[in-house]
C-alpha positions in Angstrom: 86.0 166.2 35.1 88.3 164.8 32.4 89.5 161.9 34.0 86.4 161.0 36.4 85.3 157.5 35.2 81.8 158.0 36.3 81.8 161.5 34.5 82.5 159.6 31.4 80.1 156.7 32.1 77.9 159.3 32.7 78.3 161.2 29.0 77.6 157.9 27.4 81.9 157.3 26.5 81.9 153.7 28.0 79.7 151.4 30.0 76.1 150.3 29.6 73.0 151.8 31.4 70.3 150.0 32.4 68.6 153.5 33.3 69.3 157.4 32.1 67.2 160.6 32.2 68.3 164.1 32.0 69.8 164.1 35.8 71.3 160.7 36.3 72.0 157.0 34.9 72.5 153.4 36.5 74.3 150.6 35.4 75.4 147.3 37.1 78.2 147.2 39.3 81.4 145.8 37.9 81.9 143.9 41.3 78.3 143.3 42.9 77.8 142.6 46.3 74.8 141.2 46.1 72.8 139.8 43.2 71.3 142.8 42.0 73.8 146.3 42.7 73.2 149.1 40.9 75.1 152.6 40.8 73.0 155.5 40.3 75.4 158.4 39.6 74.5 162.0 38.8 75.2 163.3 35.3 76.9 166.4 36.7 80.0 165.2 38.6 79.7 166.2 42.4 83.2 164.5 44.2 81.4 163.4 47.6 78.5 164.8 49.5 80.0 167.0 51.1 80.5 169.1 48.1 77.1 168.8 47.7 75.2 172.2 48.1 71.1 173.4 48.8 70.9 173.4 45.2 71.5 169.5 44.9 68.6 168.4 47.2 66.5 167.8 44.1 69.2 165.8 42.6 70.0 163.7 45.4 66.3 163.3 46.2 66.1 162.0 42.2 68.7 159.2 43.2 66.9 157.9 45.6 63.1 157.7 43.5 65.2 156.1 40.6 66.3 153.3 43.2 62.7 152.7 44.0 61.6 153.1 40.4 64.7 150.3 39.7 63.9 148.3 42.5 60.5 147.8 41.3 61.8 146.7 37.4 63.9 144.5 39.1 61.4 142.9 41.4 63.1 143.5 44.4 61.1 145.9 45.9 58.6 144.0 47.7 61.5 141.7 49.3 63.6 144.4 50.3 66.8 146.4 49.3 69.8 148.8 50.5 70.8 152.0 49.7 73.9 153.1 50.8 76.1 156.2 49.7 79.5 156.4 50.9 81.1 159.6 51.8 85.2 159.7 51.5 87.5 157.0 52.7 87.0 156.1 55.7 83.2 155.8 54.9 84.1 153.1 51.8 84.2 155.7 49.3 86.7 154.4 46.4 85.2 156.1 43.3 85.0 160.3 44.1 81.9 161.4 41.7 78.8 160.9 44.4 76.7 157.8 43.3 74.1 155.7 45.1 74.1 151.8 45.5 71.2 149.6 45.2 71.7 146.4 46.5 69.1 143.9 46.5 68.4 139.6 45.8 69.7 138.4 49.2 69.0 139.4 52.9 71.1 142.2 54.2 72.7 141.4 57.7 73.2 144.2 59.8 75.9 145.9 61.1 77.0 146.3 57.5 80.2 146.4 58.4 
């Protein structure tokens, strides 16, 4: 989508990554929550999960073995860390291309909110 800002993160127009393959990329948060958060955001643009279809299970899957894979790098793995991925509105979604956030560096309270 032309004016998605992850699309465009995603196809290398603006921002950094701190990770990229073939099916996704991560970079820092602009406004972390924590002292490590990380999106992980598909390269093709999929609004919320509930466009998702059968065919994105691999995908999705892939999101969450990057956050291990950046959880580890980022030596936060043995401590513990959140993933959260917001669907629409109401469910904290502000940014509609599907991504995944790794939170880590502090201890997560629960209810989250």
């Amino acid at each position: 989508m032309q004016d998605c800002l992850f699309c465009k993160i995603a196809d290398g127009k603006i921002g950094e990554w701190i990770y990229q393959d073939d099916q996704v990329v991560a970079f820092n948060d602009i406004t972390p929550q924590a002292p490590h958060h990380v999106l992980i955001i598909p390269r093709r643009h999929i609004t919320t999960l509930n466009d998702a279809t059968a065919n994105d299970e691999a995908l999705l899957g892939h999101l969450i073995l990057v956050a291990k894979k950046i959880a580890h790098e980022k030596q936060i793995a043995d401590t513990g860390y959140r993933l959260v991925l917001n669907c629409n509105r109401n469910g904290g979604q502000t940014m509609f291309h599907v991504h995944l956030h790794l939170l880590g560096g502090r201890n997560m309270h629960w209810p989250p909110g």
